[in-house]
C-alpha positions as CSV (number, residue, x, y, z in Angstrom):
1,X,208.4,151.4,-61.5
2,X,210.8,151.8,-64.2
3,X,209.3,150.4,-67.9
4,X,211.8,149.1,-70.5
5,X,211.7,148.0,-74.2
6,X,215.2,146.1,-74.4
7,X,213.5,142.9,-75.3
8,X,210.1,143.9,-76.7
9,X,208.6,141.6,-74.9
10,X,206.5,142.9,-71.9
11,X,207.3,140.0,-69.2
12,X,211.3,139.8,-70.0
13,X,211.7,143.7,-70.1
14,X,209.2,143.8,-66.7
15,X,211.9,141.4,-65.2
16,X,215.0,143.2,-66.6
17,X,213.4,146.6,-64.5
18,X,213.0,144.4,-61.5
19,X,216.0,142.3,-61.6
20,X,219.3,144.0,-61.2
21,X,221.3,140.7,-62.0
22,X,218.9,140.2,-64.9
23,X,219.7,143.6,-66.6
24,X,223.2,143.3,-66.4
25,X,223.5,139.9,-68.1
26,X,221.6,141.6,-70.5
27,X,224.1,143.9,-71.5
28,X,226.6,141.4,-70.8
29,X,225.2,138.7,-73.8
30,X,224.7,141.6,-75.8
31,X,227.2,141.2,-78.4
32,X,227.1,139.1,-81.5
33,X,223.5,138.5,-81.3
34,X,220.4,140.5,-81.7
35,X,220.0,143.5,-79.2
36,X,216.5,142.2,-78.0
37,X,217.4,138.8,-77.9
38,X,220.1,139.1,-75.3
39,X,218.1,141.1,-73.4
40,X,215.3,138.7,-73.9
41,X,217.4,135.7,-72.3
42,X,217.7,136.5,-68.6
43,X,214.1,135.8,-68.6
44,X,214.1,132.6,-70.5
45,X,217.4,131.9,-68.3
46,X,215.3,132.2,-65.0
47,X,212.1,129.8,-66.8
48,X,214.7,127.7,-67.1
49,X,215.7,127.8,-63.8
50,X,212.2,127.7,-62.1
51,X,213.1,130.9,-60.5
52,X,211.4,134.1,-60.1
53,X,214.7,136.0,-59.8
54,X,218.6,135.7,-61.1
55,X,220.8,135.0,-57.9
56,X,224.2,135.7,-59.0
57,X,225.4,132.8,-56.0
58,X,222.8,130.5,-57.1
59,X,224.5,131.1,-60.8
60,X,228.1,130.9,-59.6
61,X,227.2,127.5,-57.5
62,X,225.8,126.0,-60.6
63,X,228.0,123.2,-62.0
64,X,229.5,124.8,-65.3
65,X,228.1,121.9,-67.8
66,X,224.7,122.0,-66.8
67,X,224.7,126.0,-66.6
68,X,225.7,125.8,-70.6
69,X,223.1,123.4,-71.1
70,X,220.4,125.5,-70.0
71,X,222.1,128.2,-72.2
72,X,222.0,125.8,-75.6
73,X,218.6,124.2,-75.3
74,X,216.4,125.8,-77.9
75,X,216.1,128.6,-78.6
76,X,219.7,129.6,-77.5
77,X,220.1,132.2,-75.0
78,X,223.3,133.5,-77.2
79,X,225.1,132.6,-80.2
80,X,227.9,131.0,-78.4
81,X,225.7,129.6,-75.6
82,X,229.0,127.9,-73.8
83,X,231.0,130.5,-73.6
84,X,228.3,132.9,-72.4
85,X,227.2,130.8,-69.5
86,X,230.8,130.5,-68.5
87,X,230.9,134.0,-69.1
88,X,227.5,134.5,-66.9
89,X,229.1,132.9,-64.2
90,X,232.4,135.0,-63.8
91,X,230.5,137.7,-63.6
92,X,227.9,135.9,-61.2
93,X,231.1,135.5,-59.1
94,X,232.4,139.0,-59.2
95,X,228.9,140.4,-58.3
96,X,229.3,138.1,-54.9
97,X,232.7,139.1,-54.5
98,X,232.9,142.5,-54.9
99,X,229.1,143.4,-53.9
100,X,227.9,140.7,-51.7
101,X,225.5,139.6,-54.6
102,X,223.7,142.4,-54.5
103,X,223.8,143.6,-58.1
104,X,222.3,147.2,-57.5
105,X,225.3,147.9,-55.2
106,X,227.5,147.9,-58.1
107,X,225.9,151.6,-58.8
108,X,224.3,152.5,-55.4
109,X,227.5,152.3,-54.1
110,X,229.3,154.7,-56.8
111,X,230.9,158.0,-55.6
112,X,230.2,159.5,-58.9
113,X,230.2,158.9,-62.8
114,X,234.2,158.3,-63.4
115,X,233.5,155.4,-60.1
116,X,230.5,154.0,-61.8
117,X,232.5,153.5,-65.0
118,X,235.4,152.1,-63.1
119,X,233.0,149.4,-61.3
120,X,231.1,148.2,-64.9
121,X,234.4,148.1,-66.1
122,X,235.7,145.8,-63.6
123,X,233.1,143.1,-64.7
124,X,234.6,140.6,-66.7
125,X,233.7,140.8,-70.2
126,X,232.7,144.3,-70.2
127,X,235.7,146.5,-72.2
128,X,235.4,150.4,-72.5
129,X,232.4,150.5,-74.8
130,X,230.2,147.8,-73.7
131,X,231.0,149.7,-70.0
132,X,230.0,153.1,-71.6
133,X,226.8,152.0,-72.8
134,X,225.5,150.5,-69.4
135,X,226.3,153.7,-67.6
136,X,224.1,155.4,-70.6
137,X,221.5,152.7,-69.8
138,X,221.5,153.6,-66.3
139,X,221.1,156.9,-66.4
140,X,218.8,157.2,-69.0
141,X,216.5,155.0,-68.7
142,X,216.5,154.0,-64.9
143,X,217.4,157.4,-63.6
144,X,220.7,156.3,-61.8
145,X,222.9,159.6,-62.1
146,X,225.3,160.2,-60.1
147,X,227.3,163.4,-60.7
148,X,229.7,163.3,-64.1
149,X,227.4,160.0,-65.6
150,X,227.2,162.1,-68.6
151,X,231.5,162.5,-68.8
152,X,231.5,159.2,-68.3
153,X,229.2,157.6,-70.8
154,X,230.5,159.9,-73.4
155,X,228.4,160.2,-76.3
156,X,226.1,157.0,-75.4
157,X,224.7,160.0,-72.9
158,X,223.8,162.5,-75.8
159,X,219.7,163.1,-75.7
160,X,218.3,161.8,-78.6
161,X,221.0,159.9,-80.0
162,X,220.2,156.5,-81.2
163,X,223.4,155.0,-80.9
164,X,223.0,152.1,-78.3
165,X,220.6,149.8,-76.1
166,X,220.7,153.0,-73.9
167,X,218.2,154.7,-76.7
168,X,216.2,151.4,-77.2
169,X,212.5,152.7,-75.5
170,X,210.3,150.7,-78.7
171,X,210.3,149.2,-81.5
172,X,211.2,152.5,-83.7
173,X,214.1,153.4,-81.5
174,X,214.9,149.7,-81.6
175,X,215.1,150.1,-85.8
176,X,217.3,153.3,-85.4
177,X,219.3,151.8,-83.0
178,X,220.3,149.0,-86.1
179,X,220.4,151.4,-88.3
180,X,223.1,153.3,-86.8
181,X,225.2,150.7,-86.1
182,X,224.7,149.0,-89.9
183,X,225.6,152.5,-91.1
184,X,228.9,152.7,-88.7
185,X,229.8,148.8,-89.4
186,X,229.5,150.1,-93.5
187,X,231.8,153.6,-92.5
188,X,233.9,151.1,-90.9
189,X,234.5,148.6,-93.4
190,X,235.0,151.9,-96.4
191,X,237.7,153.4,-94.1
192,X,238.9,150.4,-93.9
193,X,239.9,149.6,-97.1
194,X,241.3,152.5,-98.1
């Protein structure tokens, strides 16, 4: 059994290793909001739910206005909780679509690295980046490799980097993690202006 630290909390990250879906709404709400929060929020999502598990048809079946108002009750599951849920449910869709519903397919299935990135691309709302660092995640932390994962997670692969959620394995990693990206936000904005 594969143990994560995404959250830092022991029952959501226990659910994010055991639920494909779970992890990968994860990644997808993880943007303009705090890392462990979005990755907190599948699991508030399913006590919401009363489910024990995040069925991507069960999530695409929901009707759209209720599905964003489990999303906005307090505490929010994302800083835009309406767009997310819509968001949660394209990709609840695509999952069925393109893999049946079953979530894990999406990197069983892969031929090798360059294919996995292809398929985590093809998810809507996942652009280049967001689609780098979730083949990082896999491989690093639950072991999916297929050959070239490395080439195609570019330098989210790196071994002791801190850059992403791929490096997140506590709360000090968690801490780097921020402080990388504050520091390249601040390189950023100087380069910026110049």
């Amino acid at each position: 059994m594969v143990t994560l630290r995404l959250s830092q909390d022991v029952d959501a990250d226990a659910f994010l290793a055991e639920d494909p879906f779970a992890l990968l709404v994860g990644m997808l709400l993880d943007q303009q909001f705090p890392m462990e929060r979005a990755f907190g929020s599948p699991y508030l999502l399913s006590r919401r739910m009363g489910v024990t598990r995040l069925d991507p048809a069960a999530i695409a079946a929901f009707d759209p206005d209720e599905f964003a108002a489990l999303f906005a009750t307090p505490p929010a599951l994302h800083r835009y909780p309406q767009a997310m849920a819509g968001r949660v449910q394209t990709v609840a869709t695509h999952v069925l679509d393109a893999y049946d519903g079953d979530t894990a397919q999406l990197w069983t299935g892969a031929a090798d690295g360059k294919d996995l990135l292809k398929r985590v691309k093809a998810l809507p709302g996942f652009g280049d980046q967001k689609a780098r660092i979730f083949v990082a995640l896999l491989g690093k932390q639950l072991g999916v490799r297929p050959e070239g994962w490395r080439e195609a997670a570019g330098v989210y692969a790196e071994d002791g980097s801190t850059r992403s959620v791929a490096d997140v394995t506590g709360p000090e990693t968690l801490q780097a993690v921020r402080e990388f990206k504050k520091a390249a936000k601040a390189k950023a904005k100087e380069e910026s202006a110049r």
